[in-house]
FILUMKOL-458849 format. One record per residue (C-alpha): residue number from 1; y, x, z; residue in one letter. Coordinates in steps of 0.25 Angstrom, whole numbers, m for minus. Last residue first. Layout:
REM FILUMKOL-458849
+-----+-------+-------+-------+---------+
| num |    c2 |    c1 |    c3 | residuo |
+-----+-------+-------+-------+---------+
| NUM |     Y |     X |     Z |       A |
...
+-----+-------+-------+-------+---------+
END
This chain:
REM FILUMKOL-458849
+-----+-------+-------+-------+---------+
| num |    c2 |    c1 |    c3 | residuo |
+-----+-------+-------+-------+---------+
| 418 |    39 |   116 |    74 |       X |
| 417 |    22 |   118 |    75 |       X |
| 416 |    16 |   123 |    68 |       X |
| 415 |    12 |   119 |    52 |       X |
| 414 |     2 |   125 |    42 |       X |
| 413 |     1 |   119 |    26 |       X |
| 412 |    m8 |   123 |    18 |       X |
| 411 |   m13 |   114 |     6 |       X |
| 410 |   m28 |   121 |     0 |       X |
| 409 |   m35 |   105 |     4 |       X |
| 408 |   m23 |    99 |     1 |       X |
| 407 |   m25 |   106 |   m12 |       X |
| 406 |   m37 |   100 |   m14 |       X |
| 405 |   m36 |    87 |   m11 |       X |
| 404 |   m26 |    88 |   m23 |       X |
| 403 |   m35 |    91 |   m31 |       X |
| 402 |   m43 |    79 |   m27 |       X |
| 401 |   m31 |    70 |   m30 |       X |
| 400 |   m29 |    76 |   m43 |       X |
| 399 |   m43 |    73 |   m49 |       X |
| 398 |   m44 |    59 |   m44 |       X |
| 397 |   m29 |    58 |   m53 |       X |
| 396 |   m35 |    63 |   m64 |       X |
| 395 |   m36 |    76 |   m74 |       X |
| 394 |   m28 |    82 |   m62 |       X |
| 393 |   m14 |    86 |   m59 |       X |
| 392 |    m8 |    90 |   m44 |       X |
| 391 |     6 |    91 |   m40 |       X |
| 390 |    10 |    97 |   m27 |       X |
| 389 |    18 |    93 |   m16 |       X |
| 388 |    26 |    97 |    m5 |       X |
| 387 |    26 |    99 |    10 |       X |
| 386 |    25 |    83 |    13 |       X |
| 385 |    30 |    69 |    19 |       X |
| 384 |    30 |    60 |     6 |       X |
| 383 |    22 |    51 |    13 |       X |
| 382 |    29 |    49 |    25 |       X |
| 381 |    29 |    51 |    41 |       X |
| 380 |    40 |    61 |    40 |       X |
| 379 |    37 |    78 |    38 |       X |
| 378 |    41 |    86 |    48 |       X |
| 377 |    39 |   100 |    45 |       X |
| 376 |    46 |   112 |    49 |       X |
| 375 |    48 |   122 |    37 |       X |
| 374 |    42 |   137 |    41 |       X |
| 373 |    33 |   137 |    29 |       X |
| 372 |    37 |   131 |    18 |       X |
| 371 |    39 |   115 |    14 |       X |
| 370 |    43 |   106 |     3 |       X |
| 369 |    31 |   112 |    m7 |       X |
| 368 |    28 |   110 |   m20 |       X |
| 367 |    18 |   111 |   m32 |       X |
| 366 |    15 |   109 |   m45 |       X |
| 365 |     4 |   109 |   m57 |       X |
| 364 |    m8 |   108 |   m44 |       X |
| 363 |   m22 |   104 |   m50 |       X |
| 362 |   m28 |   115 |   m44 |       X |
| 361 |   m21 |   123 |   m34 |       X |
| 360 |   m12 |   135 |   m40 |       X |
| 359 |    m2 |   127 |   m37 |       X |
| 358 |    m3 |   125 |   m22 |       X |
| 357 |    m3 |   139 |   m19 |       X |
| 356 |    10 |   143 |   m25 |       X |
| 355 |    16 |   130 |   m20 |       X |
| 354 |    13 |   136 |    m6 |       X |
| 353 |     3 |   132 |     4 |       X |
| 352 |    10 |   130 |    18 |       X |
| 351 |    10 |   139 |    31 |       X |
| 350 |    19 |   138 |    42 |       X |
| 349 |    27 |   124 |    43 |       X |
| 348 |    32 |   120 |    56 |       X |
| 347 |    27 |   107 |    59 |       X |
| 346 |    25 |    93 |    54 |       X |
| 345 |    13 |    91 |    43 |       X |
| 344 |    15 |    91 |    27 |       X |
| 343 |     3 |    88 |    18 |       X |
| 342 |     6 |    91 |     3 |       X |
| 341 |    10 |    79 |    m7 |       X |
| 340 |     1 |    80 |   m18 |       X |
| 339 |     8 |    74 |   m32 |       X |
| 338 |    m1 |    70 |   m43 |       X |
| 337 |    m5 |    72 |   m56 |       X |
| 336 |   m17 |    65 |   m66 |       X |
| 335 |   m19 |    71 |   m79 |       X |
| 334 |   m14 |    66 |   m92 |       X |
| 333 |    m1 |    73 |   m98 |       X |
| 332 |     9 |    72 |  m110 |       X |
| 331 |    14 |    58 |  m107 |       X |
| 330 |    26 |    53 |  m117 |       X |
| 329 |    37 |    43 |  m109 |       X |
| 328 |    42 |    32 |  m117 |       X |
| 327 |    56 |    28 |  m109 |       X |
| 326 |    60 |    15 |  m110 |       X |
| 325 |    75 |    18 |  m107 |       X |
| 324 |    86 |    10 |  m100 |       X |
| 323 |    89 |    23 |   m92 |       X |
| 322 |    83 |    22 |   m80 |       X |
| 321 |    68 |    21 |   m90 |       X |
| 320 |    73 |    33 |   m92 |       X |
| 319 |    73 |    40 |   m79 |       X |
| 318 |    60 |    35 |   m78 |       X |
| 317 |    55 |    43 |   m91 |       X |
| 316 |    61 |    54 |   m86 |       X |
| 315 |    55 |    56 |   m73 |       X |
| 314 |    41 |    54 |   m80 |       X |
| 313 |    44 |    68 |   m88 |       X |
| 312 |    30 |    67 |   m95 |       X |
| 311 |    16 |    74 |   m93 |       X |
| 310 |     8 |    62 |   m88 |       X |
| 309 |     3 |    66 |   m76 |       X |
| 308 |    15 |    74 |   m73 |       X |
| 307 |    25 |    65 |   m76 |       X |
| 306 |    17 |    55 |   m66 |       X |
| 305 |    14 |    66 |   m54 |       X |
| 304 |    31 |    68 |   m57 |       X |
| 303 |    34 |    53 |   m53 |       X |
| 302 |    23 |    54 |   m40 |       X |
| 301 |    30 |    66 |   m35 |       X |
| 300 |    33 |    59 |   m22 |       X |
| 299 |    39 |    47 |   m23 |       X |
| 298 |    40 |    35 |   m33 |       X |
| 297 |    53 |    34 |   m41 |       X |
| 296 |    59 |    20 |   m40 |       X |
| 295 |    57 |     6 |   m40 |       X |
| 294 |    47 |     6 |   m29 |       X |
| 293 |    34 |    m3 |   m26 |       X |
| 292 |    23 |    m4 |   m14 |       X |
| 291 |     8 |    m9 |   m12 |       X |
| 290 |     4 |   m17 |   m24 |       X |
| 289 |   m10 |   m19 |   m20 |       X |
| 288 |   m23 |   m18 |   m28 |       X |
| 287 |   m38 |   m22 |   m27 |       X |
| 286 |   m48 |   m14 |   m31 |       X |
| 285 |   m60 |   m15 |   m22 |       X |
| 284 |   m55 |    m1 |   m16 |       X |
| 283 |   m42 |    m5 |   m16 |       X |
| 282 |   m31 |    m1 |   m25 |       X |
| 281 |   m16 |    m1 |   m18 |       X |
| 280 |    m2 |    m1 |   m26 |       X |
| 279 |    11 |     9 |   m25 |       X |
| 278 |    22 |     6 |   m35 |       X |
| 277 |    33 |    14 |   m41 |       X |
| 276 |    43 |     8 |   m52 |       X |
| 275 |    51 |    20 |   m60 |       X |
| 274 |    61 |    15 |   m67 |       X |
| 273 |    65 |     2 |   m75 |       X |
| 272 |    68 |   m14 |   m74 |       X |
| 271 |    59 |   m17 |   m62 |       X |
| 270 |    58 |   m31 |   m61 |       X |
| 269 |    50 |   m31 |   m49 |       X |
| 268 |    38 |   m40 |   m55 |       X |
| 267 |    41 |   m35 |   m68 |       X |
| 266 |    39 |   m20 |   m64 |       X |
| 265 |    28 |   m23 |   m54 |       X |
| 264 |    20 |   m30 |   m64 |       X |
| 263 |    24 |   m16 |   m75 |       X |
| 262 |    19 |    m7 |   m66 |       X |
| 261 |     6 |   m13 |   m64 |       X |
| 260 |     4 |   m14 |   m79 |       X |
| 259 |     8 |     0 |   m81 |       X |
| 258 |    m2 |     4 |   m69 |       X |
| 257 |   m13 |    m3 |   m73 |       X |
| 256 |   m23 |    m2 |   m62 |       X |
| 255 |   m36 |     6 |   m59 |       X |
| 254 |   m31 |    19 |   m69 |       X |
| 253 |   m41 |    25 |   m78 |       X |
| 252 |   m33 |    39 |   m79 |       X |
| 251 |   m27 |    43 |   m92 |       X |
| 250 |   m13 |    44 |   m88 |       X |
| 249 |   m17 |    53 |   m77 |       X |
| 248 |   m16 |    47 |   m62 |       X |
| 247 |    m3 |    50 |   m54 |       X |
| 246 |    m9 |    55 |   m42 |       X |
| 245 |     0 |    55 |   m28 |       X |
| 244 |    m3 |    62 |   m15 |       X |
| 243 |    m2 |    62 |    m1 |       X |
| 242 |   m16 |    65 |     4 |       X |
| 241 |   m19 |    59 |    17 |       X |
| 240 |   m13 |    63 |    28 |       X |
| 239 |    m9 |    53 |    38 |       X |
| 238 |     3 |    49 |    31 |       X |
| 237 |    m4 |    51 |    17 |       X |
| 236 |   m12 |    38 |    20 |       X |
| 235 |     1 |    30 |    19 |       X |
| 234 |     1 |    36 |     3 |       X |
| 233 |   m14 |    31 |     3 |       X |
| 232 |   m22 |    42 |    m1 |       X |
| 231 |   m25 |    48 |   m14 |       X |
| 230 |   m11 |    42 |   m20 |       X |
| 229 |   m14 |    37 |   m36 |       X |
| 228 |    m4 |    37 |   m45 |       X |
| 227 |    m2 |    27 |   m58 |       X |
| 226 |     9 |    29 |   m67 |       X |
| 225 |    15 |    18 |   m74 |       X |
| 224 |    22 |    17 |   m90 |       X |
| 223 |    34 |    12 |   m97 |       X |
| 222 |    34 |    m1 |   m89 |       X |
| 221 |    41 |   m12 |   m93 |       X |
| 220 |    57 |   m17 |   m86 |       X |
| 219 |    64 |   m12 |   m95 |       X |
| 218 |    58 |     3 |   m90 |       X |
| 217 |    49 |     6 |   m81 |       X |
| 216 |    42 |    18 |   m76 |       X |
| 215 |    29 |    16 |   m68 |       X |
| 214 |    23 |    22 |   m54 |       X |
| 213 |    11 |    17 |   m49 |       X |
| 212 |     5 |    22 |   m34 |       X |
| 211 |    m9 |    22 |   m30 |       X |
| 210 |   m13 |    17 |   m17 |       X |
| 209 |   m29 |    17 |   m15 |       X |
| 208 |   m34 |     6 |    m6 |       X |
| 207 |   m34 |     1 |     8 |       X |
| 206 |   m22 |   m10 |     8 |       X |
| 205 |   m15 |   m11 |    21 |       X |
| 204 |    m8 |   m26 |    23 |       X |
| 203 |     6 |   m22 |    25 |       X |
| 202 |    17 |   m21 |    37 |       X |
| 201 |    32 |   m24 |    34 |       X |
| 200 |    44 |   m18 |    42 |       X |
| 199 |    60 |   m18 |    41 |       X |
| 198 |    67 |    m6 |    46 |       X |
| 197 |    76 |    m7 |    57 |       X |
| 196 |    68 |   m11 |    67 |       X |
| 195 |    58 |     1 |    65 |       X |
| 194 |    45 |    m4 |    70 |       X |
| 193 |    39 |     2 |    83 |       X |
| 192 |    31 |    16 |    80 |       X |
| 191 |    16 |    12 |    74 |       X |
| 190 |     6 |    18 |    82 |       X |
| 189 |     4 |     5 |    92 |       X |
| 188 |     2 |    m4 |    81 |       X |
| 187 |   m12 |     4 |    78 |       X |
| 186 |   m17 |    m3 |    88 |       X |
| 185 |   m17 |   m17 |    80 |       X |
| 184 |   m25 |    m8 |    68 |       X |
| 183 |   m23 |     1 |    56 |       X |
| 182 |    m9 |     1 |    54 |       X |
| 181 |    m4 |    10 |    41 |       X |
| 180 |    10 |    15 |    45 |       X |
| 179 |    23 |    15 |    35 |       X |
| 178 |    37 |    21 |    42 |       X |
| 177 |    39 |    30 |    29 |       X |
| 176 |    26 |    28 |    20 |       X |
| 175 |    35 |    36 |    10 |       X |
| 174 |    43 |    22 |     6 |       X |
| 173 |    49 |    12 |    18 |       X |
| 172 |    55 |    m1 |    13 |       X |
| 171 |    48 |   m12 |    20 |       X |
| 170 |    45 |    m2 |    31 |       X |
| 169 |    31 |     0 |    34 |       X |
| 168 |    18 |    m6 |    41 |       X |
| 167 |     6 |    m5 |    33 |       X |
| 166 |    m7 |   m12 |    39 |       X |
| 165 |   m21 |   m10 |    43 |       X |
| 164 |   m26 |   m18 |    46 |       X |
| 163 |   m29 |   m34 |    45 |       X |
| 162 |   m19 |   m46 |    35 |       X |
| 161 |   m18 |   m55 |    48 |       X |
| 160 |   m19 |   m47 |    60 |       X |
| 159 |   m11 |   m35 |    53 |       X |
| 158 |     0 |   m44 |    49 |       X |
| 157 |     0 |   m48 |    64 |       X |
| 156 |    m1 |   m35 |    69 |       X |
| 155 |    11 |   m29 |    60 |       X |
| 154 |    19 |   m42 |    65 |       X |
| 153 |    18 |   m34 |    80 |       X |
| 152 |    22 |   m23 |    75 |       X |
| 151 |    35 |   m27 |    73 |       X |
| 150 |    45 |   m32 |    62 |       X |
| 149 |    35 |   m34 |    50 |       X |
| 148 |    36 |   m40 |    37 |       X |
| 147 |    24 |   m43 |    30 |       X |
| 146 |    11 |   m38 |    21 |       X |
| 145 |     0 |   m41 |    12 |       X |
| 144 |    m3 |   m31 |     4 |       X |
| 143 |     0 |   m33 |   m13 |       X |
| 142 |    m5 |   m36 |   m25 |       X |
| 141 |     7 |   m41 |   m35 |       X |
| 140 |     8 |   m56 |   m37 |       X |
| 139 |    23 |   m56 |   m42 |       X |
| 138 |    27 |   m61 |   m29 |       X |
| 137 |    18 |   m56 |   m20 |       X |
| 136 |    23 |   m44 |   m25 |       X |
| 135 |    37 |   m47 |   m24 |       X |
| 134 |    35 |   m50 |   m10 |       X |
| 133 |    29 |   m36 |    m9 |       X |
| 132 |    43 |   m29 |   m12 |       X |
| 131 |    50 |   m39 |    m4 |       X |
| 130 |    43 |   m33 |     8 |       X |
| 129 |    42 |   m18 |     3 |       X |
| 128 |    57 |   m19 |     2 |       X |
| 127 |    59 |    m7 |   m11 |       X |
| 126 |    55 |   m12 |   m25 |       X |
| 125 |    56 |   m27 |   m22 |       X |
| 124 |    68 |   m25 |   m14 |       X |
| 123 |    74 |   m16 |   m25 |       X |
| 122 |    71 |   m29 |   m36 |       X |
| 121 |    78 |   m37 |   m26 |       X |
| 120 |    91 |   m29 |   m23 |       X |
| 119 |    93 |   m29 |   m41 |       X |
| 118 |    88 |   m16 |   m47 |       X |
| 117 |    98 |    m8 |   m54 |       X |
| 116 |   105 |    m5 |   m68 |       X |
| 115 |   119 |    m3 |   m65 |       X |
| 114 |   133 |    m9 |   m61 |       X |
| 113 |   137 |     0 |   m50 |       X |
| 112 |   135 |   m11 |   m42 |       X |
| 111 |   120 |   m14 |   m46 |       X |
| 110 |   119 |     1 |   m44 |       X |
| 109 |   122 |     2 |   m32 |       X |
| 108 |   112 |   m10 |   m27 |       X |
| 107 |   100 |    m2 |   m34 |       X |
| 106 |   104 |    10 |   m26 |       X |
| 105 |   107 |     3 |   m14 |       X |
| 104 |    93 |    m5 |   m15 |       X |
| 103 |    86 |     8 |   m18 |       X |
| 102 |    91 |    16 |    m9 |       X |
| 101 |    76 |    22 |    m3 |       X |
| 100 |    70 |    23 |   m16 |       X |
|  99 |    78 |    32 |   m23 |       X |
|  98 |    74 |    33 |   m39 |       X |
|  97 |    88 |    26 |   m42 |       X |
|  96 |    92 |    25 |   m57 |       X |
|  95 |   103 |    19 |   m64 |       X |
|  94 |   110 |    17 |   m77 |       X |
|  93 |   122 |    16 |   m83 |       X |
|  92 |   129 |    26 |   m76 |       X |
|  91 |   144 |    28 |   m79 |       X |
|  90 |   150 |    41 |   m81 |       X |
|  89 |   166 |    41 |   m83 |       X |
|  88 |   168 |    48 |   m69 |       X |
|  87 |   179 |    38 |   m66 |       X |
|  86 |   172 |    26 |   m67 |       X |
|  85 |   161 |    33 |   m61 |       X |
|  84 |   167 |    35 |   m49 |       X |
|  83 |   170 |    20 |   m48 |       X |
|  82 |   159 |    14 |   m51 |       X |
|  81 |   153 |    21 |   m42 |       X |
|  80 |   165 |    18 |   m30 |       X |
|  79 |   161 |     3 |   m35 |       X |
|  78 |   145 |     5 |   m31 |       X |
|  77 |   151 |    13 |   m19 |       X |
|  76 |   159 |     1 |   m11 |       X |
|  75 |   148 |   m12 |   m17 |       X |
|  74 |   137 |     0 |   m11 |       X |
|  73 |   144 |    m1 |     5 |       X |
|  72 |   147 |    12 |    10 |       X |
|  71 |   139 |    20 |    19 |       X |
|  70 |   131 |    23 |     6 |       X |
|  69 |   141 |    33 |     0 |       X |
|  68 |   137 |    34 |   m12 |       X |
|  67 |   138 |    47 |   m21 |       X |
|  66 |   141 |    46 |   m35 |       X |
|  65 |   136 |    58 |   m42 |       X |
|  64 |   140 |    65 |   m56 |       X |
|  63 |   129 |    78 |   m56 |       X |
|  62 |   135 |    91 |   m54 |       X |
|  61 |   130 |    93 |   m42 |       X |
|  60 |   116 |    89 |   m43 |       X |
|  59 |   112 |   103 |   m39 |       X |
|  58 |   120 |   104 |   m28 |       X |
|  57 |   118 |    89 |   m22 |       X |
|  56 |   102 |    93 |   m24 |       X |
|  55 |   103 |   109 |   m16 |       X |
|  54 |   112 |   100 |    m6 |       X |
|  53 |   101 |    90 |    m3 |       X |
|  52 |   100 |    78 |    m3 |       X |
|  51 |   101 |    66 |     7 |       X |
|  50 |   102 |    52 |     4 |       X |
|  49 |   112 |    43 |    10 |       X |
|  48 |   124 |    49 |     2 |       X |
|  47 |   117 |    39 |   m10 |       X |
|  46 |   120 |    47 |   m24 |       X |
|  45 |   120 |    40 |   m37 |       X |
|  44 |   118 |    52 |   m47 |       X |
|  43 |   124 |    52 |   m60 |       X |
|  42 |   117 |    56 |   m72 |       X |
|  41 |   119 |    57 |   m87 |       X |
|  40 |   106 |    55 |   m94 |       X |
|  39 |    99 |    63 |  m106 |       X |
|  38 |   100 |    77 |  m102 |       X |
|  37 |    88 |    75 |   m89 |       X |
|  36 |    89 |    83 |   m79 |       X |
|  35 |    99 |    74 |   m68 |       X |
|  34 |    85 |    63 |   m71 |       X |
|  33 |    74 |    73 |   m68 |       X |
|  32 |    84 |    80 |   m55 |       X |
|  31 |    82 |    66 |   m50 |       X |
|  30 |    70 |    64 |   m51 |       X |
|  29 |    65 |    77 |   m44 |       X |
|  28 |    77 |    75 |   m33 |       X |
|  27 |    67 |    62 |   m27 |       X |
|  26 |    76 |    61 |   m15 |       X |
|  25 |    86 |    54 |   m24 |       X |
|  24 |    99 |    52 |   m30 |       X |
|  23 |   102 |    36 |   m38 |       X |
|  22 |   104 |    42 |   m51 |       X |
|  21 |   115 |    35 |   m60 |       X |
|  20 |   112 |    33 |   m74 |       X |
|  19 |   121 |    38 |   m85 |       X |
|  18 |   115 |    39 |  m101 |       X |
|  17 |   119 |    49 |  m109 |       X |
|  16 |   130 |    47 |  m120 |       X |
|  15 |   143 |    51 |  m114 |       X |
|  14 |   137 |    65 |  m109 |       X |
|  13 |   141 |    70 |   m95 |       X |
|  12 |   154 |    79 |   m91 |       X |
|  11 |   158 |    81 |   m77 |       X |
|  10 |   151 |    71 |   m71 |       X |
|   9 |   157 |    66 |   m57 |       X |
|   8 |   154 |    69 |   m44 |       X |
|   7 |   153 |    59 |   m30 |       X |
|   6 |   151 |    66 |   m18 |       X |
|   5 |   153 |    57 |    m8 |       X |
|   4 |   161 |    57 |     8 |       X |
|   3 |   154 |    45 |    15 |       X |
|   2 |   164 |    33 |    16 |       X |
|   1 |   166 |    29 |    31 |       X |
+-----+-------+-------+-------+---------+
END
C-alpha cells in the first residue's frame, strides 16, 4: 500500500541561489542552521520512517518537501522526485544527509535522483564496522583485532586467542546501543543471547584514552580538524562515568595530527566533502588505534563545542563544503569547550537542578535540561541517555573537565519510584 505523503511545493524562491536537498534529521539544530541561512534554497528530503514532531512539521511548513514513502521501492520514489520537481520548477543540485542511520537509502536516492552522493561502497566503509575495519587493514590504519560473530560461543574463541576483555556490538549499532565490554568466560552468562537478526562482531579491547576527530572536507582536502577528548571511555559512561566531550583549544599542544589524520582517512575513504567523524585510542605507552568512522554530523553537541572554541559559525562552513565551496572559515576564540551530558536514572522524576542554577556554575556559558520534575524516566542503555547538557569553557581542555567534575559534584537529580 502507498503511505499517504505530504509532499509541498515552493511558492516563490530566488532563481539564483543554490538548491540542495536535506536529508531530515533528528539532529533539528543543523537543520534549522541550514532552512536560516539566505543564501540557499532548500528542500527537505523527508523519510515517513522517522518520527518528528508536530511543533517541527508546523514550523517547517512552508518549506518545499518531498516525502518518501519507504514501504515502496527507491527506483518507484527516485522517479515520483523527479517528477514533483519537474513540476515545481526547483531542481536540487546538491545534497546533503547528516542522518546516520539511512545512509545507504539516502546515498542510493540520490544517485537516482541524479545527485552528488556516495557510491554503496564508500557507505560501507563509513557505516558496516566489518568492511569499515577491512579498509583499515587495507590502507594500513592502526586498528583492534576483530571478527564476526554468530554466537557466544565464537566470542570465547576470539577471546581465548586475542585475551579479555572484549567488545561485542552490532556491525552497524552507534550510541553504545547493544554494545557490552566482556571481561572474562563467566562474563558470557550476563550478556542477553544474540539477536539473529542483527549481524554481530566482537573486538579486541583497547585500554587507553578515546578521543574523537572531527574535520570538514571539501574536493576531497581538508579545510581543518578538530580534536575532542572524552574523560572516560564513551562505553565507560554506561556504568556511570562522566559523559562528556572537550574540544581542545586551538592553541593546545595536541599528541596527534589531527588534519593530517583526517586527511589519510579522507583519501583512504574517498570522502569527497562534509563532515567526516572518527573515534581513535591512545595508550598509555602511545600507541594508537583507529576505532570507528562516520560520513556525517557527529553526536551530541560535539559540532557546537567546535564553533564555540574557535568562535566561528562551524555548521556553516559544512554546509558549504555541500555546496561545491572551499569554505575559509575565520576563528575568533581560543579556549577549550565542551559539552557534559547530565546523569539520568529511571524513575519518577522529583527534584532536578535548574538551568538557572547550572549557569551560574563556573565555566558554564549554557545550559539545558530535557526533563522537570514529575517526568517518568526511562532512559535506554546508551550513551546519549540523559537530562540535558551544559556547555563548559576553559583556558584548556584539562581545565574544562575538572569543572565539569564540579558541577556533577552540585547536579541534583532525585528519582521514586514510577
Amino acid at each position: 500500500m502507498t503511505a499517504v505523503t505530504t509532499d509541498r511545493q515552493p511558492h516563490s524562491v530566488p532563481a539564483d541561489r543554490p538548491v540542495v536537498l536535506l536529508v531530515e534529521s533528528r539532529r533539528a539544530t543543523f537543520t534549522e542552521n541550514v532552512l536560516s541561512r539566505d543564501d540557499v534554497t532548500v528542500v527537505l528530503l523527508r523519510f515517513d520512517s522517522i518520527a518528528l514532531t508536530q511543533e517541527y512539521k508546523d514550523r517547517t511548513a512552508a518549506v518545499p518537501t518531498f516525502t518518501l514513502d519507504t514501504s515502496a521501492p527507491l527506483e518507484r520514489e527516485a522517479e515520483r522526485y523527479l517528477q514533483w520537481v519537474a513540476q515545481t520548477g526547483l531542481v536540487p543540485t546538491y545534497f546533503c544527509n547528516p542522518n546516520e542511520a539511512l545512509q545507504a537509502d539516502a546515498q542510493k536516492f540520490a544517485e537516482l535522483a541524479g545527485l552528488p552522493h556516495l557510491s554503496q561502497e564508500q557507505v560501507a566503509w563509513v557505516r558496516n564496522k566489518m568492511t569499515m575495519k577491512d579498509r583499515y587493514a587495507e590502507l594500513g590504519i592502526s586498528h583492534p583485532a576483530y571478527r564476526p560473530v554468530k554466537t557466544l560461543a565464537d566470542v570465547e574463541s576470539f577471546a581465548q586467542a586475542h585475551g579479555w576483555p572484549v567488545i561485542l556490538k552490532p556491525i552497524d549499532s552507534d550510541s553504545c546501543i547493544n554494545t557490552y565490554r566482556i571481561d572474562s568466560a563467566e562474563g558470557l552468562a550476563d550478556i542477553p543471547a544474540l539477536d539473529p537478526q542483527l549481524h554481530w562482531m566482537v573486538e579486541q579491547f583497547i585500554r587507553g584514552r578515546e578521543f574523537q576527530l572531527c574535520a570538514v572536507i571539501a574536493r576531497g582536502k581538508v579545510v581543518d580538524a578538530y580534536l575532542s577528548k572524552n574523560p572516560a571511555p564513551i562505553l565507560e559512561v554506561l556504568d556511570g562515568a562522566i559523559n562528556a566531550n572537550i574540544t581542545y583549544a586551538p592553541s593546545e599542544v595536541l599528541e596527534v595530527d589531527a588534519k593530517a589524520l583526517a586527511q589519510q582517512l579522507t583519501d583512504g575513504l574517498a570522502i569527497p566533502y562534509g563532515y567526516l567523524h572518527g573515534e581513535f585510542f591512545l595508550t598509555d605507552d602511545g600507541e594508537f588505534y583507529m576505532s570507528e568512522v562516520a560520513a556525517r554530523l557527529s553526536g551530541c553537541e560535539v559540532p557546537m563545542n567546535h564553533g564555540l572554541a574557535y568562535g566561528f559559525d562551524f555548521l556553516n562552513v559544512v554546509l558549504d563544503t555541500y555546496l561545491d565551496r572551499v569554505p575559509e572559515p575565520t576563528y575568533t576564540q581560543d579556549r577549550a569547550v565542551g559539552d557534559l551530558l547530565l546523569p539520568t536514572r529511571p524513575g519518577r522524576l522529583v527534584a532536578i537542578s535548574t538551568e538557572e542554577e547550572l549557569r551560574k556554575l563556573p565555566g558554564v556559558i549554557g545550559a539545558h535540561l530535557t526533563a522537570r520534575p514529575g517526568d517518568v524516566l526511562d532512559p535506554p542503555r546508551a550513551s546519549h541517555a540523559s537530562t540535558g547538557y551544559v556547555h563548559v569553557e576553559g583556558a584548556t581542555a584539562d581545565e574544562v573537565e575538572q569543572r565539569m567534575q564540579a558541577i556533577l559534584d552540585h547536579f541534583v537529580l532525585e528519582v521514586e519510584a514510577a
